[in-house]
MARGU-905874 format. One record per atom (N, C-alpha, C): residue in three letters; x, y, z. Coordinates in steps of 0.02 Angstrom, whole numbers, plus 50000, padded with zeros to 5 digits. Layout:
AlaXYZ ...
end
This chain:
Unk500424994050000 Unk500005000050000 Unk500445006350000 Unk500935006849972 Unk501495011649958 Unk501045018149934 Unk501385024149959 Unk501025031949926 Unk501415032149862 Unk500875035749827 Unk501115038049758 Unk501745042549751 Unk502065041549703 Unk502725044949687 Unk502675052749682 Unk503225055549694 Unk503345064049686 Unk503135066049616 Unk502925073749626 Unk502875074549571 Unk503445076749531 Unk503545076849456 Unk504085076849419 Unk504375082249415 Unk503845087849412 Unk504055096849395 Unk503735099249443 Unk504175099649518 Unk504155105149568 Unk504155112249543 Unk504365114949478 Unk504455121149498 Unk503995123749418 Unk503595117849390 Unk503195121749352 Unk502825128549390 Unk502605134049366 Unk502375139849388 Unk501625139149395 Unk501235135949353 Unk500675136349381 Unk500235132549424 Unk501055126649427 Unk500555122949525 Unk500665129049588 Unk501045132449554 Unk501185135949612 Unk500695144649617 Unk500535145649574 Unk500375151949579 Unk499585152149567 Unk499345144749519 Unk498565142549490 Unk498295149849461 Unk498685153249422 Unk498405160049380 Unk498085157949307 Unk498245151749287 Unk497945149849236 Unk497345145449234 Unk496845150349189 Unk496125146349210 Unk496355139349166 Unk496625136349122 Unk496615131749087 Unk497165127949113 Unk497005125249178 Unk497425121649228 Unk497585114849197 Unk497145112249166 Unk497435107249105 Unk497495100349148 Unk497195101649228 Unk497255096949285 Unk496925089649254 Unk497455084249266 Unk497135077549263 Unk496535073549294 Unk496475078449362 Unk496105073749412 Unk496095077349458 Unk495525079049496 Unk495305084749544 Unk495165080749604 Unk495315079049670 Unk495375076949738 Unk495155081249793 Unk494355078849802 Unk494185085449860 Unk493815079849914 Unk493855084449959 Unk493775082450036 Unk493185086650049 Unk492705084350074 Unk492195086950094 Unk492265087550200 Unk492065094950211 Unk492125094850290 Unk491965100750306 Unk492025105450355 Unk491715111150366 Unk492345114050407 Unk492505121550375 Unk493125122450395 Unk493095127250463 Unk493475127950498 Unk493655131850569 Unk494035127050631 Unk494365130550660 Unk494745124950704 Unk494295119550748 Unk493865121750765 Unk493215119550813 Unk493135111250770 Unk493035110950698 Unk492985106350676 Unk493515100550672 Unk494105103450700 Unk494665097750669 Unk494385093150716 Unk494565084950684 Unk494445079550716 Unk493845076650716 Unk493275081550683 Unk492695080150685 Unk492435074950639 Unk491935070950649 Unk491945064150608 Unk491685068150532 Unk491315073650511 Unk491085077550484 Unk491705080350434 Unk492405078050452 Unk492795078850424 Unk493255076250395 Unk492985072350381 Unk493575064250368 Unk493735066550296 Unk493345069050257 Unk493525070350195 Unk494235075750205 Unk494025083150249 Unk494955085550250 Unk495425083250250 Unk495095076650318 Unk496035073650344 Unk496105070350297 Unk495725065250275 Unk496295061950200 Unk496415065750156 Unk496035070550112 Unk496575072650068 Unk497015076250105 Unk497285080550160 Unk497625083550183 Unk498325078050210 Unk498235071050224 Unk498645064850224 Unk498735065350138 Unk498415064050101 Unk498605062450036 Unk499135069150007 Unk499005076850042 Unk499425080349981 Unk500045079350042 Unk500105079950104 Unk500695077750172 Unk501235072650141 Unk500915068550079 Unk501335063450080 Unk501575062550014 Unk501225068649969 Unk501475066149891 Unk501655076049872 Unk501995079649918 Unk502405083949892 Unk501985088349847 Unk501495089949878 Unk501105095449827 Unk501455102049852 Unk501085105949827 Unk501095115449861 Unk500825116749905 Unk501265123049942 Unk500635124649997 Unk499905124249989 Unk499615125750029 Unk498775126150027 Unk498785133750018 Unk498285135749978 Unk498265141649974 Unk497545142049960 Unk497115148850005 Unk496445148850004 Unk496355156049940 Unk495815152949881 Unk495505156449845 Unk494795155349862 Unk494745163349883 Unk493965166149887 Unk493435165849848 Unk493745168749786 Unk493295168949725 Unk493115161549712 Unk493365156149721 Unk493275148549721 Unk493045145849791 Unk493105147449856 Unk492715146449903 Unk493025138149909 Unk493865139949918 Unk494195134549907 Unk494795134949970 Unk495195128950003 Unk495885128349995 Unk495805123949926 Unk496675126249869 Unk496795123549847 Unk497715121549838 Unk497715115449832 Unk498495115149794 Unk498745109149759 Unk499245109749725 Unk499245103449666 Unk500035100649669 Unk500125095549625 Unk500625089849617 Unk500505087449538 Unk501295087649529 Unk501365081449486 Unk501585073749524 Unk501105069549518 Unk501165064049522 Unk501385057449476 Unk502075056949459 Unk502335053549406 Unk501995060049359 Unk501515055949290 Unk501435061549246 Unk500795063949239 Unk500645063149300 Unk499695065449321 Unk499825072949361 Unk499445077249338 Unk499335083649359 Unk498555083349417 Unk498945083549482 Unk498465084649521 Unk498025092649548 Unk497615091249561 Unk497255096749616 Unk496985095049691 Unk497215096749724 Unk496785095449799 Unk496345101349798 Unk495685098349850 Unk495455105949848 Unk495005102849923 Unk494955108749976 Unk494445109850039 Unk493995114650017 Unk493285112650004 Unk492765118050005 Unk492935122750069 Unk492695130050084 Unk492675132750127 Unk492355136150142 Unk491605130750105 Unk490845133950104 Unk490335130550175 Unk490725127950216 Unk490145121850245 Unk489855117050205 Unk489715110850252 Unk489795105850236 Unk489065105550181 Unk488635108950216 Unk487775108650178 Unk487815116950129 Unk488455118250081 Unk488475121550046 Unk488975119349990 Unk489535112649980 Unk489955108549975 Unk489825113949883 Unk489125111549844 Unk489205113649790 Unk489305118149774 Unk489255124849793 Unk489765131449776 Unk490365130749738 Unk490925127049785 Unk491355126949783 Unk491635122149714 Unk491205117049709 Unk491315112549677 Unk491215113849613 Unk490945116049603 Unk490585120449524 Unk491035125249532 Unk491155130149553 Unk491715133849520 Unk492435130549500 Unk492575125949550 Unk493335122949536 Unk493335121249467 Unk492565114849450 Unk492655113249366 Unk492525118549326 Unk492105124549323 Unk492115129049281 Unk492865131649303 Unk492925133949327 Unk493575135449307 Unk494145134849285 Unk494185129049318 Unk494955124649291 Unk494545120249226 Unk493975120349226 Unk493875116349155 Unk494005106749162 Unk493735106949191 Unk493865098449221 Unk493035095549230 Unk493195090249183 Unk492335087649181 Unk492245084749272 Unk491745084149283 Unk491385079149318 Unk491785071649343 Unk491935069049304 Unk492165062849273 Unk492645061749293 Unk493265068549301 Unk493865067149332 Unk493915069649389 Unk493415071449433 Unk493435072649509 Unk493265066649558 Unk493545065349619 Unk493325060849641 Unk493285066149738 Unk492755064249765 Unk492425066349800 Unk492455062449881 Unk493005063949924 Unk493075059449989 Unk492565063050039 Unk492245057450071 Unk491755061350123 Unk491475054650174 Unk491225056750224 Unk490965052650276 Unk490435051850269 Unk490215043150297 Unk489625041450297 Unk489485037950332 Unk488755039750373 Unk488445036450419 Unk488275031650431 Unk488095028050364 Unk487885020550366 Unk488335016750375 Unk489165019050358 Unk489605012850376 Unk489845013050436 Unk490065008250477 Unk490485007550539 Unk490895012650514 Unk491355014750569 Unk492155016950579 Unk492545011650538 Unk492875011850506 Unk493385006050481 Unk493195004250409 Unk492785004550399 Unk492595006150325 Unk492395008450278 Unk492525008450205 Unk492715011650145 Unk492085008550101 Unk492115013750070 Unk491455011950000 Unk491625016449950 Unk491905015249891 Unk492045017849833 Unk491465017349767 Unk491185022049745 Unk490805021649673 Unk490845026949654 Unk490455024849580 Unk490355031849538 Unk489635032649524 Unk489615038849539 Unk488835040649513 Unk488235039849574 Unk487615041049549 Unk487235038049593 Unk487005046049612 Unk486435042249691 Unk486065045449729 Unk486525049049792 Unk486165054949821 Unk486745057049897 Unk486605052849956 Unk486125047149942 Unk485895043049995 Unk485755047550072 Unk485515053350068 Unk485465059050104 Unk486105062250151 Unk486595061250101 Unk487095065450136 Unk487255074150100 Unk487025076650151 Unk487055083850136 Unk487445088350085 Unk488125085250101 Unk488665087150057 Unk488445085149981 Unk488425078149970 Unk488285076949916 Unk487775080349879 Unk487305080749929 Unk486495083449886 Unk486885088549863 Unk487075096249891 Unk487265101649869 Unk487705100249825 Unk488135096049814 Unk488545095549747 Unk488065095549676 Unk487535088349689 Unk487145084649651 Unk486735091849619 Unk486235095349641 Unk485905101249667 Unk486255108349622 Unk487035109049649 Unk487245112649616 Unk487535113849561 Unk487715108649517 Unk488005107749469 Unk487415102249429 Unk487025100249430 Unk486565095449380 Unk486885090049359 Unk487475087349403 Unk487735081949400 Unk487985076949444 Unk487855070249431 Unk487855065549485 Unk488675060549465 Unk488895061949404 Unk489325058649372 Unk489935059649397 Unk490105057949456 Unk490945058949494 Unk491085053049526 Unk491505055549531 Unk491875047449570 Unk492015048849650 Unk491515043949692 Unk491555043749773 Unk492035040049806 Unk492255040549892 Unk492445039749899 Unk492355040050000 Unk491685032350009 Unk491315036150053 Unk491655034650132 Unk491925036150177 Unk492305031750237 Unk491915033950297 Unk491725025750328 Unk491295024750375 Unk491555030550440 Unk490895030550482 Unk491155034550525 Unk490805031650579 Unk490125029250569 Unk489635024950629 Unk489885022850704 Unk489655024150751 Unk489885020850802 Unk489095015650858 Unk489385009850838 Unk488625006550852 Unk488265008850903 Unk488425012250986 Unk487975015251021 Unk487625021451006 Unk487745024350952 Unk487415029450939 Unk486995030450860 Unk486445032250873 Unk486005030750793 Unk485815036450779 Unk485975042650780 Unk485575047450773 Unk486325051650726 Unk486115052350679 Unk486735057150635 Unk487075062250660 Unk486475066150674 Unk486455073450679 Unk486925073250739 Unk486875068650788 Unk487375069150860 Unk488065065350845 Unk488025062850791 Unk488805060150780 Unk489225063350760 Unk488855065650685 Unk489365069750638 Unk489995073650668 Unk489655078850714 Unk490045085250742 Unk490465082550791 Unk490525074350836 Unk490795072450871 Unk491595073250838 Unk492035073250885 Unk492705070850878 Unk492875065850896 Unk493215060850814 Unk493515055250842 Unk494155051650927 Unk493975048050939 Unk494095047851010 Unk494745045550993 Unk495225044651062 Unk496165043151006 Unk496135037250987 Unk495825030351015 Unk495985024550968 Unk495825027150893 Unk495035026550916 Unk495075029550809 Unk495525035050788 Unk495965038650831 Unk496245042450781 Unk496915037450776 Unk496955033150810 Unk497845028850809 Unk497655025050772 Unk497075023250730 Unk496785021750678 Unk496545024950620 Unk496735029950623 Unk496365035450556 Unk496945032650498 Unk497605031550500 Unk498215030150465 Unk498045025450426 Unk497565019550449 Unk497615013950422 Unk496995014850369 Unk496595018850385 Unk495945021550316 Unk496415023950268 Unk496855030350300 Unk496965036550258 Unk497445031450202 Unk497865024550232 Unk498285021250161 Unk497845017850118 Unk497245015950157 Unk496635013750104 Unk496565017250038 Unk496345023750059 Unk496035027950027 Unk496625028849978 Unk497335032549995 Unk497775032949947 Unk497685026049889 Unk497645019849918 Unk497635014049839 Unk496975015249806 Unk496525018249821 Unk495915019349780 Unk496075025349742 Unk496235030049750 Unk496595035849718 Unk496935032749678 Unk497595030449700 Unk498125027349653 Unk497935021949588 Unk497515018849618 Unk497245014949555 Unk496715018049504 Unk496225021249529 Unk495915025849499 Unk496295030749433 Unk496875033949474 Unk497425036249414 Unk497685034449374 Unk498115030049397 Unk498165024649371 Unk498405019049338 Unk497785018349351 Unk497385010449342 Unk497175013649238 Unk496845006549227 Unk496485004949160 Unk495805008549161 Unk495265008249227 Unk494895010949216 Unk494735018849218 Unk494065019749189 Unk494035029949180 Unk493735028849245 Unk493225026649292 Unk492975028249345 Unk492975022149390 Unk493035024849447 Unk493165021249515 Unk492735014649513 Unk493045008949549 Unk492595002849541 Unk492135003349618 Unk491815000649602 Unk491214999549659 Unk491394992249705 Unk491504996449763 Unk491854992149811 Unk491804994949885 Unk491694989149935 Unk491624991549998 Unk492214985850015 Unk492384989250055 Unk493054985650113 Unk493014988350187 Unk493374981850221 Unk493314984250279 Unk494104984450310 Unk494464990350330 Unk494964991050336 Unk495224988150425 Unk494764988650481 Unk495044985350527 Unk494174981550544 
end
Protein backbone atom coordinates (compact mmCIF):
# COMPACT_ATOMS: atom_id res chain seq x y z
CA UNK A 1 0.00 0.00 0.00
CA UNK A 2 2.98 2.33 -0.83
CA UNK A 3 2.04 6.39 -1.48
CA UNK A 4 2.22 7.61 -4.83
CA UNK A 5 5.44 8.98 -6.26
CA UNK A 6 6.67 12.80 -6.29
CA UNK A 7 5.75 14.90 -8.57
CA UNK A 8 8.16 15.36 -11.62
CA UNK A 9 8.10 19.37 -12.10
CA UNK A 10 8.30 21.02 -8.64
CA UNK A 11 8.90 24.21 -10.05
CA UNK A 12 6.38 24.35 -12.96
CA UNK A 13 4.74 27.96 -12.23
CA UNK A 14 1.33 27.27 -12.38
CA UNK A 15 1.10 24.58 -9.50
CA UNK A 16 2.37 27.17 -7.76
CA UNK A 17 0.74 30.38 -8.41
CA UNK A 18 -2.89 28.50 -10.20
CA UNK A 19 -3.20 32.00 -12.39
CA UNK A 20 -4.13 29.97 -15.28
CA UNK A 21 -7.75 29.27 -15.79
CA UNK A 22 -6.77 26.34 -18.26
CA UNK A 23 -5.16 24.32 -15.44
CA UNK A 24 -5.14 21.43 -17.89
CA UNK A 25 -5.50 19.39 -14.30
CA UNK A 26 -5.75 15.49 -14.74
CA UNK A 27 -7.80 14.74 -11.75
CA UNK A 28 -9.39 16.93 -9.12
CA UNK A 29 -9.25 15.38 -5.24
CA UNK A 30 -11.63 17.07 -2.79
CA UNK A 31 -12.46 16.47 0.71
CA UNK A 32 -15.61 17.39 1.87
CA UNK A 33 -15.75 18.97 5.81
CA UNK A 34 -16.58 22.22 7.33
CA UNK A 35 -13.75 24.48 7.90
CA UNK A 36 -12.71 26.35 11.37
CA UNK A 37 -10.51 24.97 14.09
CA UNK A 38 -13.59 23.90 16.25
CA UNK A 39 -14.05 21.27 13.51
CA UNK A 40 -10.67 19.54 13.39
CA UNK A 41 -11.12 15.89 14.31
CA UNK A 42 -14.62 16.02 13.71
CA UNK A 43 -16.12 12.82 12.16
CA UNK A 44 -17.84 15.50 9.69
CA UNK A 45 -14.42 15.76 8.47
CA UNK A 46 -12.87 12.84 7.35
CA UNK A 47 -12.97 14.06 3.90
CA UNK A 48 -10.09 17.09 5.00
CA UNK A 49 -7.93 14.73 6.89
CA UNK A 50 -7.42 12.38 3.99
CA UNK A 51 -6.86 14.52 1.36
CA UNK A 52 -4.77 16.70 3.66
CA UNK A 53 -2.71 12.96 4.47
CA UNK A 54 -2.80 12.48 0.72
CA UNK A 55 -1.15 16.06 -0.39
CA UNK A 56 1.38 15.54 3.43
CA UNK A 57 2.66 12.69 1.60
CA UNK A 58 2.94 13.23 -2.18
CA UNK A 59 4.79 16.78 -2.17
CA UNK A 60 2.20 19.07 -3.46
CA UNK A 61 2.18 23.08 -2.78
CA UNK A 62 1.26 24.91 -0.06
CA UNK A 63 -2.46 25.23 0.54
CA UNK A 64 -3.48 28.32 -0.52
CA UNK A 65 -7.12 29.76 0.08
CA UNK A 66 -9.00 31.28 -3.10
CA UNK A 67 -12.09 33.22 -2.27
CA UNK A 68 -13.43 33.79 -5.50
CA UNK A 69 -13.46 29.70 -5.57
CA UNK A 70 -14.58 29.28 -1.94
CA UNK A 71 -11.62 26.90 -1.86
CA UNK A 72 -8.24 25.67 -0.10
CA UNK A 73 -6.43 24.71 -3.05
CA UNK A 74 -3.03 23.02 -4.11
CA UNK A 75 -1.52 20.68 -6.68
CA UNK A 76 1.24 17.96 -7.67
CA UNK A 77 2.72 16.29 -10.27
CA UNK A 78 2.32 12.81 -9.57
CA UNK A 79 4.65 10.69 -11.87
CA UNK A 80 2.85 12.29 -15.09
CA UNK A 81 -0.62 13.08 -13.58
CA UNK A 82 -1.33 16.73 -12.83
CA UNK A 83 -3.08 16.92 -9.59
CA UNK A 84 -5.49 19.34 -7.69
CA UNK A 85 -6.43 19.09 -4.03
CA UNK A 86 -9.10 21.17 -3.04
CA UNK A 87 -11.13 21.95 0.79
CA UNK A 88 -14.48 23.60 0.10
CA UNK A 89 -14.66 26.54 2.54
CA UNK A 90 -18.31 26.78 2.08
CA UNK A 91 -19.71 24.36 4.89
CA UNK A 92 -20.42 21.16 4.71
CA UNK A 93 -24.45 21.71 3.57
CA UNK A 94 -23.05 24.29 0.92
CA UNK A 95 -20.10 21.71 -0.50
CA UNK A 96 -21.60 22.72 -4.19
CA UNK A 97 -20.49 26.28 -4.48
CA UNK A 98 -17.29 25.38 -4.33
CA UNK A 99 -17.38 22.50 -6.45
CA UNK A 100 -18.83 24.08 -9.53
CA UNK A 101 -16.59 26.77 -9.60
CA UNK A 102 -13.35 24.57 -9.27
CA UNK A 103 -14.70 22.65 -12.68
CA UNK A 104 -15.78 25.80 -14.39
CA UNK A 105 -12.87 27.07 -13.87
CA UNK A 106 -10.10 24.92 -14.18
CA UNK A 107 -12.25 23.25 -16.89
CA UNK A 108 -12.27 19.68 -15.58
CA UNK A 109 -15.34 17.51 -16.39
CA UNK A 110 -17.23 15.82 -13.63
CA UNK A 111 -15.68 12.57 -14.53
CA UNK A 112 -12.28 13.43 -13.37
CA UNK A 113 -13.13 14.52 -9.81
CA UNK A 114 -13.37 12.15 -7.18
CA UNK A 115 -15.17 13.25 -4.01
CA UNK A 116 -13.85 11.89 -0.23
CA UNK A 117 -16.51 12.27 2.47
CA UNK A 118 -18.07 10.52 5.51
CA UNK A 119 -20.77 8.27 5.94
CA UNK A 120 -23.13 7.29 8.38
CA UNK A 121 -24.24 4.10 7.31
CA UNK A 122 -20.80 2.57 7.52
CA UNK A 123 -19.05 1.50 10.78
CA UNK A 124 -15.70 3.38 11.57
CA UNK A 125 -13.24 1.21 9.62
CA UNK A 126 -14.82 1.22 6.49
CA UNK A 127 -14.58 2.33 2.91
CA UNK A 128 -17.10 2.38 0.00
CA UNK A 129 -15.91 3.56 -3.33
CA UNK A 130 -18.40 4.31 -6.55
CA UNK A 131 -19.30 6.35 -9.25
CA UNK A 132 -22.34 8.12 -9.74
CA UNK A 133 -25.53 7.60 -8.14
CA UNK A 134 -27.88 9.07 -5.43
CA UNK A 135 -26.51 11.41 -2.06
CA UNK A 136 -28.23 8.59 -0.11
CA UNK A 137 -29.08 11.81 2.08
CA UNK A 138 -25.83 13.07 2.71
CA UNK A 139 -25.89 16.75 2.72
CA UNK A 140 -22.68 17.42 1.13
CA UNK A 141 -23.43 15.38 -1.67
CA UNK A 142 -27.01 16.67 -2.27
CA UNK A 143 -25.48 20.32 -2.62
CA UNK A 144 -22.91 19.09 -5.06
CA UNK A 145 -25.71 16.92 -6.97
CA UNK A 146 -28.19 20.24 -6.66
CA UNK A 147 -25.52 22.51 -7.67
CA UNK A 148 -24.00 21.55 -10.62
CA UNK A 149 -26.89 19.09 -12.41
CA UNK A 150 -24.54 16.39 -12.00
CA UNK A 151 -24.29 13.11 -10.30
CA UNK A 152 -21.35 11.72 -12.55
CA UNK A 153 -18.12 11.78 -10.12
CA UNK A 154 -16.26 9.49 -8.60
CA UNK A 155 -16.90 8.75 -4.55
CA UNK A 156 -15.11 7.94 -2.01
CA UNK A 157 -17.38 7.22 1.06
CA UNK A 158 -15.41 6.33 4.74
CA UNK A 159 -17.42 4.93 7.50
CA UNK A 160 -17.70 6.89 10.49
CA UNK A 161 -20.75 4.98 12.57
CA UNK A 162 -20.24 4.16 16.03
CA UNK A 163 -22.76 1.30 17.03
CA UNK A 164 -24.05 3.03 20.42
CA UNK A 165 -25.18 5.89 18.79
CA UNK A 166 -28.01 6.14 15.85
CA UNK A 167 -28.87 9.48 15.45
CA UNK A 168 -26.54 11.43 12.71
CA UNK A 169 -27.11 14.68 13.59
CA UNK A 170 -25.26 13.81 17.21
CA UNK A 171 -22.39 12.03 15.60
CA UNK A 172 -21.28 13.94 12.77
CA UNK A 173 -19.93 17.03 14.85
CA UNK A 174 -18.42 14.47 17.42
CA UNK A 175 -14.60 14.17 17.56
CA UNK A 176 -12.97 11.04 16.84
CA UNK A 177 -11.81 9.56 20.21
CA UNK A 178 -7.68 8.63 20.11
CA UNK A 179 -8.04 4.90 19.36
CA UNK A 180 -9.86 5.89 16.17
CA UNK A 181 -7.52 8.48 15.62
CA UNK A 182 -4.33 5.77 16.18
CA UNK A 183 -6.43 4.35 13.55
CA UNK A 184 -7.27 7.08 11.12
CA UNK A 185 -3.59 6.02 9.30
CA UNK A 186 -4.78 2.78 8.45
CA UNK A 187 -8.12 4.30 6.32
CA UNK A 188 -6.07 7.30 5.16
CA UNK A 189 -3.45 4.23 3.21
CA UNK A 190 -6.74 2.73 2.09
CA UNK A 191 -7.93 5.58 0.55
CA UNK A 192 -4.45 6.59 -1.06
CA UNK A 193 -4.74 2.80 -3.21
CA UNK A 194 -8.18 3.86 -4.40
CA UNK A 195 -6.82 7.15 -5.64
CA UNK A 196 -3.76 5.46 -6.94
CA UNK A 197 -5.51 2.97 -8.90
CA UNK A 198 -8.18 5.16 -10.01
CA UNK A 199 -5.15 7.24 -11.71
CA UNK A 200 -3.67 4.93 -12.59
CA UNK A 201 -5.24 2.09 -13.15
CA UNK A 202 -7.03 0.98 -16.80
CA UNK A 203 -10.22 2.17 -15.68
CA UNK A 204 -11.95 5.98 -16.41
CA UNK A 205 -14.06 5.64 -13.10
CA UNK A 206 -13.69 4.25 -9.70
CA UNK A 207 -14.82 0.56 -9.19
CA UNK A 208 -17.58 -0.11 -6.81
CA UNK A 209 -16.30 -1.58 -3.78
CA UNK A 210 -16.76 -1.70 -0.04
CA UNK A 211 -13.90 -2.89 2.25
CA UNK A 212 -13.39 -3.15 5.58
CA UNK A 213 -10.07 -1.80 6.73
CA UNK A 214 -9.92 -2.94 10.53
Amino acid sequence: MGLLQKRQNPNLSIVNNFTDNQGNFDWVLIGLGNPGKQYDYTRHNIGFLAVDYFVNNNDFSPWILKKDLQAEICSSYIINKKILAVKPQTFMNNSGQAVQKISNFYKVPYQKIIIIYDDFDLPFGSIRSRFGGSSAGHKGIDSIIQTTNNQDFNRIKVGIRQENIQNASELVLKKFNQAERNNLILIYNEITVLINELIFGESTTILSNTLKVF
